[in-house]
C-alpha positions as a Python dict, from the first residue, in 0.01 Angstrom:
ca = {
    (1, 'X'): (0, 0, 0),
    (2, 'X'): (-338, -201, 40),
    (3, 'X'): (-478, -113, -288),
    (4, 'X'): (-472, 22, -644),
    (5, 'X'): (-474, 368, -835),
    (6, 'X'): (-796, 340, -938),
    (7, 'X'): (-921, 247, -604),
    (8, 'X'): (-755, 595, -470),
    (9, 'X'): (-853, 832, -755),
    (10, 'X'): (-1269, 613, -664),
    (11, 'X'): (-1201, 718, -283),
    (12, 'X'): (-1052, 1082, -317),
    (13, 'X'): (-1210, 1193, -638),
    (14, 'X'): (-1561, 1090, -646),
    (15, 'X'): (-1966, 1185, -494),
    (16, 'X'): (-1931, 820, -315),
    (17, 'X'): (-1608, 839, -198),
    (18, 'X'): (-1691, 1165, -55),
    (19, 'X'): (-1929, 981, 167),
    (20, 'X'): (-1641, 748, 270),
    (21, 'X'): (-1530, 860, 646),
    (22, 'X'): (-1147, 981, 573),
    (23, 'X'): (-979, 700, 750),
    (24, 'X'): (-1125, 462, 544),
    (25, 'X'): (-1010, 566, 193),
    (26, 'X'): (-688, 452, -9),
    (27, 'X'): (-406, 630, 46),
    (28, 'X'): (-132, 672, -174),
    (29, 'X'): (300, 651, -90),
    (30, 'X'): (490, 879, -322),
    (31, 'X'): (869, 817, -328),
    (32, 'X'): (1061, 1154, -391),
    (33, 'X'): (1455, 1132, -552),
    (34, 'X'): (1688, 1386, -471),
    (35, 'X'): (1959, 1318, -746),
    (36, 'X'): (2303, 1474, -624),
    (37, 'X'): (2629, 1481, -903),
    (38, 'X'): (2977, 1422, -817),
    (39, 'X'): (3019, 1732, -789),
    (40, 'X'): (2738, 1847, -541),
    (41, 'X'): (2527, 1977, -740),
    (42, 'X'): (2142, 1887, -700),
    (43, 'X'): (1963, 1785, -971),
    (44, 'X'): (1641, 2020, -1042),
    (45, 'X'): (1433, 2064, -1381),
    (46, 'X'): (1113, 2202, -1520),
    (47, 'X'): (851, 2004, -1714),
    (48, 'X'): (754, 2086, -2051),
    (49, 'X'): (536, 2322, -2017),
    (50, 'X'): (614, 2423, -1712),
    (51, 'X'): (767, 2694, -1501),
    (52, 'X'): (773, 2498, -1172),
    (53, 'X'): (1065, 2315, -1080),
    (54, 'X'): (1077, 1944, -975),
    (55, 'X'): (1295, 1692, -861),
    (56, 'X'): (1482, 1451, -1135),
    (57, 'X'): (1371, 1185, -1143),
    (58, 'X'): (1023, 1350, -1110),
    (59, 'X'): (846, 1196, -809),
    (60, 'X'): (644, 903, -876),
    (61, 'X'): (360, 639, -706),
    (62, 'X'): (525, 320, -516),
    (63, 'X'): (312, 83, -741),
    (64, 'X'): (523, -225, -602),
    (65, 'X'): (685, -381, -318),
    (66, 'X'): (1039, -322, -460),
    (67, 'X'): (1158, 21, -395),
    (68, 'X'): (1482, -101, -594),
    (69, 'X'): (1319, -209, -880),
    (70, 'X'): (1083, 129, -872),
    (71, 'X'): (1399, 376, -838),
    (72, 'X'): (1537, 185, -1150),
    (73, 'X'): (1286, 278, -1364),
    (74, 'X'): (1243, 609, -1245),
    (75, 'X'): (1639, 673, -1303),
    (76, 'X'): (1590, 491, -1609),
    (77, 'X'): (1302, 719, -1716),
    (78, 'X'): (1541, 1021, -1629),
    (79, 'X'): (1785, 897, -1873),
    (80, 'X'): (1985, 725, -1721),
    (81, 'X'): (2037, 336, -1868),
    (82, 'X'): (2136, -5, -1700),
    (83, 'X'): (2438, -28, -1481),
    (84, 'X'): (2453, 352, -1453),
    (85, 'X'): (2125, 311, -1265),
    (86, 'X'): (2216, 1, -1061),
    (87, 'X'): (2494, 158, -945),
    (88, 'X'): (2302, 500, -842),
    (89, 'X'): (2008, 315, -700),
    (90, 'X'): (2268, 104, -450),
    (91, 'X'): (2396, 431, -306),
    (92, 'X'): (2014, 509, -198),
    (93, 'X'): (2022, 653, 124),
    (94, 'X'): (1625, 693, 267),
    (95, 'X'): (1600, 1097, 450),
    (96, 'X'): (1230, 1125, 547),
    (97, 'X'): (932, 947, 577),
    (98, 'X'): (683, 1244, 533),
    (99, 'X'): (341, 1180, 663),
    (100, 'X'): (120, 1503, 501),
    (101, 'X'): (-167, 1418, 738),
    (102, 'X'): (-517, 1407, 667),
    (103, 'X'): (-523, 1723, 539),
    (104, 'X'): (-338, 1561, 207),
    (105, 'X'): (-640, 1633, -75),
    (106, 'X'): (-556, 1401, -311),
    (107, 'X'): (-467, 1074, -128),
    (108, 'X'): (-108, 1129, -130),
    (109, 'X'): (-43, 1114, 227),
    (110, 'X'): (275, 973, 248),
    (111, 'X'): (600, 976, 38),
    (112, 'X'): (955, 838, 93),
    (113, 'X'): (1288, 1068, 0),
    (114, 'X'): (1569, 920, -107),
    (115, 'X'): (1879, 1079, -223),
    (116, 'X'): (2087, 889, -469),
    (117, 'X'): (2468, 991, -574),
    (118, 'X'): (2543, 986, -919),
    (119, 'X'): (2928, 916, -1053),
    (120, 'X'): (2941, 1228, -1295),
    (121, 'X'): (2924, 1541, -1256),
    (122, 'X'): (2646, 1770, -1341),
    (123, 'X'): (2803, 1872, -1687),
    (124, 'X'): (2782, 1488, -1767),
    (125, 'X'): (2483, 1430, -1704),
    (126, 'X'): (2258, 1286, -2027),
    (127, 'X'): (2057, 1528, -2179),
    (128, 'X'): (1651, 1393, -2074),
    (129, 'X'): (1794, 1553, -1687),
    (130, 'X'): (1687, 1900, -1804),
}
């Protein structure tokens, strides 16, 4: 990623970024987590608010070098705490690198999916998972 958040939200989302020819504005990599239980279930939920369902851990900006580190806090933002997210984040297995084109509106262009297997099953899962 060659630049910051603020540099993409300047390039996508302003009159002088507008001016900028497409190939030259920051572009963003999201990195997607599709959370699968013990038992096979998928992990799904809704945010407050809202009837549209999303992927938990909700997808977030790569904001650093170290996928690891940034699937750590995103499983720790989902609830789940210290080894329990070491351990889920080591059985990250990468599925697509998506590429949405030019055509994405807002800068994110590209985004990384990942599944990740967690230990319990779905009725053990902590209650922040929705």
């Amino acid at each position: 990623q060659r630049s910051t958040y603020k540099f993409l939200l300047y390039t996508h989302f302003s009159d002088e970024g507008e001016l900028m020819a497409a190939d030259a504005r920051c572009n963003a990599c999201c990195l997607t987590v599709a959370l699968e239980t013990s038992d096979g279930q998928l992990v799904l939920g809704k945010a407050e608010g809202s009837f549209l369902w999303r992927t938990v851990p909700a997808t977030c900006l790569v904001d650093s070098s170290d996928l690891g580190g940034l699937l750590r806090r995103a499983l720790t933002g989902a609830g789940f705490g210290g080894e329990r997210a070491d351990g889920m984040a080591r059985s990250a297995t990468l599925l697509a690198c998506v590429d949405w084109g030019a055509e994405a509106p807002d800068g994110f262009r590209h985004e990384l999916v990942v599944s990740v297997r967690a230990s319990s099953p779905a009725a053990e899962l902590p209650a922040e998972c929705g």
